[in-house]
C-alpha positions as CSV (number, residue, x, y, z in Angstrom):
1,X,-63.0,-26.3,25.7
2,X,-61.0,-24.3,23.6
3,X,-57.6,-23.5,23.5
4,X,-54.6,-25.4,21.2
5,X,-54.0,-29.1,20.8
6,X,-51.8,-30.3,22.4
7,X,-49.6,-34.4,21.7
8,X,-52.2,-37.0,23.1
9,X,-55.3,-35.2,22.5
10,X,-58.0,-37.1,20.9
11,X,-60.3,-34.9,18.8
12,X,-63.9,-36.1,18.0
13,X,-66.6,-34.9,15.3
14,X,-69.7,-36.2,15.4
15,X,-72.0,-36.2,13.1
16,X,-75.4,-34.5,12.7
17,X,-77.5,-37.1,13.4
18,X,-75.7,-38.3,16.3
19,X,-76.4,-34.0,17.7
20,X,-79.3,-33.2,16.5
21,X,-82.4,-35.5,17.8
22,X,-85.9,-33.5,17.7
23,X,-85.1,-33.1,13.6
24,X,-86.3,-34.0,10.6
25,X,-84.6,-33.8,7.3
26,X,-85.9,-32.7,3.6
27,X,-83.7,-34.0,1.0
28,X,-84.4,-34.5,-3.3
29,X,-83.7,-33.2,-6.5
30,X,-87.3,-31.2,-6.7
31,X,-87.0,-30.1,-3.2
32,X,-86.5,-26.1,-3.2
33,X,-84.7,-25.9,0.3
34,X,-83.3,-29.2,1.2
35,X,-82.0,-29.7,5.0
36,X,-82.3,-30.5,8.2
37,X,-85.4,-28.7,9.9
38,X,-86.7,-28.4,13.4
39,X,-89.3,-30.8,14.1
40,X,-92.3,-28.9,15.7
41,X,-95.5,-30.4,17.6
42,X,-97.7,-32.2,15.1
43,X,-95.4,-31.5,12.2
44,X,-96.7,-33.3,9.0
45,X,-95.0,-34.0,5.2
46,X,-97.0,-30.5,4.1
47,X,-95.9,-28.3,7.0
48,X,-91.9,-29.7,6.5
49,X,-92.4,-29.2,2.8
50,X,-93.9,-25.4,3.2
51,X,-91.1,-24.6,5.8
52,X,-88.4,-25.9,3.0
53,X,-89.9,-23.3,0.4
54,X,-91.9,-25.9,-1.4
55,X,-91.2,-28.2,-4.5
56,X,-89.3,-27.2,-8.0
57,X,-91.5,-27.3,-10.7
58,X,-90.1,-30.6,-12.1
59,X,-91.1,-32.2,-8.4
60,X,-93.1,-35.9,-9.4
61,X,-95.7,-35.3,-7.0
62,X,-97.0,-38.8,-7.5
63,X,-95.0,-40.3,-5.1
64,X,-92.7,-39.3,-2.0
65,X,-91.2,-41.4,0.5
66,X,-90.4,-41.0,4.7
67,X,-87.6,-43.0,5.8
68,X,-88.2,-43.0,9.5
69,X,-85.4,-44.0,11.9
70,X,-86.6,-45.9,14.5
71,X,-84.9,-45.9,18.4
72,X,-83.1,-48.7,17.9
73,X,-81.5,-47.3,14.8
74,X,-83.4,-49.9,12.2
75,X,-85.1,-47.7,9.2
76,X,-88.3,-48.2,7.4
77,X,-89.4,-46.5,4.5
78,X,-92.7,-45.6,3.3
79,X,-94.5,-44.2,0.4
80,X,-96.7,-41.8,0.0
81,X,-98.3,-39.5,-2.9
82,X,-97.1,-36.0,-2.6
83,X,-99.7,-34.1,-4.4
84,X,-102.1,-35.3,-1.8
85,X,-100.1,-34.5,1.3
86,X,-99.8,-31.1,-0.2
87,X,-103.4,-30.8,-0.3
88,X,-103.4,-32.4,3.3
89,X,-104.9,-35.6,2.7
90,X,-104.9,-37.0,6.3
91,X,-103.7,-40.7,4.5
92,X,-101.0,-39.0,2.4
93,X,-100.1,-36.2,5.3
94,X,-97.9,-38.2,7.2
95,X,-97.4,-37.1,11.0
96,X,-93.5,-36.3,11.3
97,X,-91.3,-38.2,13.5
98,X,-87.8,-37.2,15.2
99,X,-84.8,-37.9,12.8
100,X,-87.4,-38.6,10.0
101,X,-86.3,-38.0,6.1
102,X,-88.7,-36.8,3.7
103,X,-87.5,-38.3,-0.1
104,X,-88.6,-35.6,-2.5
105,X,-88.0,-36.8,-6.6
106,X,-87.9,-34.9,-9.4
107,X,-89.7,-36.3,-12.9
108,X,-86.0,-36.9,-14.0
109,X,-85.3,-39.5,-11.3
110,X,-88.3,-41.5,-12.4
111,X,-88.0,-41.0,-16.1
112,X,-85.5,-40.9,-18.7
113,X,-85.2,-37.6,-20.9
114,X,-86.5,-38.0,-24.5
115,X,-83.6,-37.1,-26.8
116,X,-83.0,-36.5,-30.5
117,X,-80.0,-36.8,-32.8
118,X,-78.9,-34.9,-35.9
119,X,-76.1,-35.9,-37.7
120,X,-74.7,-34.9,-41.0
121,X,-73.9,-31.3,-42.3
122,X,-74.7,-28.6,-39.5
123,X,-72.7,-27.3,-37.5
124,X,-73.1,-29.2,-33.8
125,X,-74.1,-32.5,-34.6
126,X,-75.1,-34.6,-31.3
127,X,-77.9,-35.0,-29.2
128,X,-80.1,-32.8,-27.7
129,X,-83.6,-32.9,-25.6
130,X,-86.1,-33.2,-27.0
131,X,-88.7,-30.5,-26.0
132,X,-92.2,-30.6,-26.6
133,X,-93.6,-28.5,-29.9
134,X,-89.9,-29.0,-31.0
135,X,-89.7,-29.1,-34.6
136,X,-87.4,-30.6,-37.2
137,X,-86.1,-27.2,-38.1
138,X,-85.8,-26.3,-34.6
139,X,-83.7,-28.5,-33.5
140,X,-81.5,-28.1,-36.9
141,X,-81.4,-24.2,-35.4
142,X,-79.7,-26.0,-32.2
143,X,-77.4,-27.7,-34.1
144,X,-75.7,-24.3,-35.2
145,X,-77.9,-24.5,-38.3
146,X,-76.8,-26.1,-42.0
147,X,-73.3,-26.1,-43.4
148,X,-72.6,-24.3,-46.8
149,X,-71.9,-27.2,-48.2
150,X,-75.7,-29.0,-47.0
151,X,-78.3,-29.6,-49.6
152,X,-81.3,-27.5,-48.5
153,X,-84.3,-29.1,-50.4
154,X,-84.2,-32.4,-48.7
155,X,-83.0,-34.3,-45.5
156,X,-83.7,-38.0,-43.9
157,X,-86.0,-38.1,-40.6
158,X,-85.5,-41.4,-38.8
159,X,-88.1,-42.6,-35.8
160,X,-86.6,-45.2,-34.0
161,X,-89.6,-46.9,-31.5
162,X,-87.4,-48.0,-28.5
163,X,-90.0,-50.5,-27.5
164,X,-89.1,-52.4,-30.8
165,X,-85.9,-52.6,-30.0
166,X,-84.7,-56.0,-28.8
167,X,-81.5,-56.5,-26.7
């Protein structure tokens, strides 16, 4: 029906879910195409994850989960290591359902970023991540590099070994 709306008339948007039924849904931070994809005969966690483009290369491969929505609308979630579905590992390569979610992380969501701190005379004090082979005088190069006024023959280097920290 199409046509203006007219006093009385009761409008209603339904969600996806409630349309689309023979679906299945890629979502996650590492995923390269998130979204809702046909689900085809025999469709397994590989074939979804091929169809969405693949992973981003800061995917954690280790472990993925399915949510799978069941008829009566209850959900269960299971996990599953990614690398091996990839590699179609008949344990790992789950067989897709309708309205099934595939959970795709990235490192990041299992991790915290390792992060340094300069202080004193440069130019952008603060915190920045810390990247691996990063040196002291790269990250003073970060920072905007010394002040005039910064004595260059000498600074402080402080480790801190969170683990040793108490609350």
């Amino acid at each position: 029906m199409s046509g203006p709306v007219a006093d009385g008339d009761i409008v209603r948007v339904f969600r996806n879910r409630d349309i689309l039924k023979n679906t299945v849904r890629l979502t996650g931070t590492a995923a390269y195409k998130p979204g809702i994809y046909e689900l085809r005969p025999e469709m397994t966690v590989a074939d979804l994850v091929e169809q969405g483009g693949g992973l981003l290369g800061e995917a954690y491969t280790r472990w993925a989960h399915l949510v799978r929505t069941r008829d009566n609308k209850t959900r269960e979630l299971r996990a599953f290591n990614l690398e091996e579905a990839l590699r179609r590992v008949p344990e790992s390569n789950l067989k897709l359902a309708p309205l099934d979610e595939v959970q795709i992380f990235s490192i990041w969501d299992v991790r915290d970023p390792e992060r340094v701190t300069i202080q004193g005379l440069v130019r952008r004090a603060g915190t920045y991540d810390l990247l691996e082979g990063m040196t002291v005088t790269d990250l003073i190069v970060k920072a905007g590099g010394l002040r005039e006024s910064a004595y260059r023959m000498r600074a402080e280097v402080s480790r801190i070994d969170p683990r040793a920290i108490s609350d």
